[in-house]
C-alpha positions as CSV (number, residue, x, y, z in Angstrom):
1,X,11.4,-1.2,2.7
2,X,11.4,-4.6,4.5
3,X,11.9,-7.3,1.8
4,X,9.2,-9.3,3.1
5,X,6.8,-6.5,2.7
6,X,8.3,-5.9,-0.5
7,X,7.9,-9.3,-2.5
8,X,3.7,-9.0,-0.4
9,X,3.1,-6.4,-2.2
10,X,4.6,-7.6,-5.7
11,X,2.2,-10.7,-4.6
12,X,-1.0,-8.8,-4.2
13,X,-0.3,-6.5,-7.3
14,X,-2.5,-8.4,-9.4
15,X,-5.3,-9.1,-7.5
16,X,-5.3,-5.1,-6.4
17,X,-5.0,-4.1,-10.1
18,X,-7.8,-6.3,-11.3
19,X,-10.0,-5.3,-8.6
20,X,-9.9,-8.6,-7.2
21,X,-12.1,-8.3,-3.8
22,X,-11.6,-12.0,-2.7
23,X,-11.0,-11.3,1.1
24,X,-7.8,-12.4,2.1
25,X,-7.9,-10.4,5.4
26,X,-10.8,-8.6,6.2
27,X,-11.4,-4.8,7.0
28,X,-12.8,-6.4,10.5
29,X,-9.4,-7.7,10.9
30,X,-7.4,-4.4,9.4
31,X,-9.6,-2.6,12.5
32,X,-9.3,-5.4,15.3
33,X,-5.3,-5.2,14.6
34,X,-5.1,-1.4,14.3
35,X,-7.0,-0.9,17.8
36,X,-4.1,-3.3,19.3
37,X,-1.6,-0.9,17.5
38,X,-3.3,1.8,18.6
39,X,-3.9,0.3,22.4
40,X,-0.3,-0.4,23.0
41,X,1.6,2.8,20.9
42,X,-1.4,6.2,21.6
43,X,-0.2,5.6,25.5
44,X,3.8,5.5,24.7
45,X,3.7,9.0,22.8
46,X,3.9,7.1,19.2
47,X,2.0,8.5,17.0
48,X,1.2,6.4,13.7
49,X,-0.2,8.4,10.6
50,X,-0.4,5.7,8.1
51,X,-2.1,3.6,10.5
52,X,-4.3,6.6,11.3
53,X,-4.9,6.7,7.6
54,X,-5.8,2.9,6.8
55,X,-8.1,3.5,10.0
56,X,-10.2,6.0,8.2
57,X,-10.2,3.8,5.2
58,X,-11.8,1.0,6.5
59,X,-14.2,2.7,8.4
60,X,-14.7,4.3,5.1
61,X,-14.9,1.2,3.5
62,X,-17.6,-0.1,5.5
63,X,-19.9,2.6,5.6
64,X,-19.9,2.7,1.3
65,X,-20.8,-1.3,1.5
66,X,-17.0,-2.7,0.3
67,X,-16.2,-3.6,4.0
68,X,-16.3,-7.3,2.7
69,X,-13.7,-6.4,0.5
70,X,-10.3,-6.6,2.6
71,X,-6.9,-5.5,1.1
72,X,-8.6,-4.2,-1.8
73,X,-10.7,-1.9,-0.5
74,X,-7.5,0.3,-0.4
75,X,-7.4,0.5,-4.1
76,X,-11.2,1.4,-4.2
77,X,-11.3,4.0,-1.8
78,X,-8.2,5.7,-3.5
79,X,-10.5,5.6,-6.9
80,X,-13.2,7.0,-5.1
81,X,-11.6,9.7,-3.7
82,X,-9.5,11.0,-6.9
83,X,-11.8,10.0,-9.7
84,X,-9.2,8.1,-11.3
85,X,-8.6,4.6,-12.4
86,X,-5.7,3.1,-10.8
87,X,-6.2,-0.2,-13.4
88,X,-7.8,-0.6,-16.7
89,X,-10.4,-2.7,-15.2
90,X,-14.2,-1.3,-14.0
91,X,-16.1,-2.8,-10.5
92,X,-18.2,-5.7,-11.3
């Protein structure tokens, strides 16, 4: 894994854990920058699963009312979907 990616993810830790939904980059944004992935990489053969993934997620994400909730709405989804707590900490 890329360093840099790496000491992001150690960074937004925290705020994931706690539940923290202070946008930081909106799931508007995850989907504007996923359909330029998606424009320049479908028509060069590369397929990209995880971005396929996070695509679903935030269209996920908005349609259960936490599209305002950027990064975070990861951790929520996965919740969601599996019934279990990833932190010790409830929604608000």
């Amino acid at each position: 894994m890329n360093h840099k990616v790496f000491i992001g993810l150690l960074a937004k830790a925290p705020k994931l854990r706690s539940h923290s939904c202070t946008p930081t980059f909106s799931v508007a944004q995850i989907r504007k920058d996923l359909g330029v992935m998606f424009d320049v990489a479908l028509p060069a053969g590369v397929v990209l699963p995880i971005a396929t993934h996070t695509g679903a997620a935030s269209i996920e994400a908005e349609q259960v009312g936490s599209g305002w909730c950027g990064h975070a709405v990861v951790v929520r989804n996965a919740e969601r979907r599996t019934g279990l707590a990833l932190s010790s900490t409830t929604d608000p």
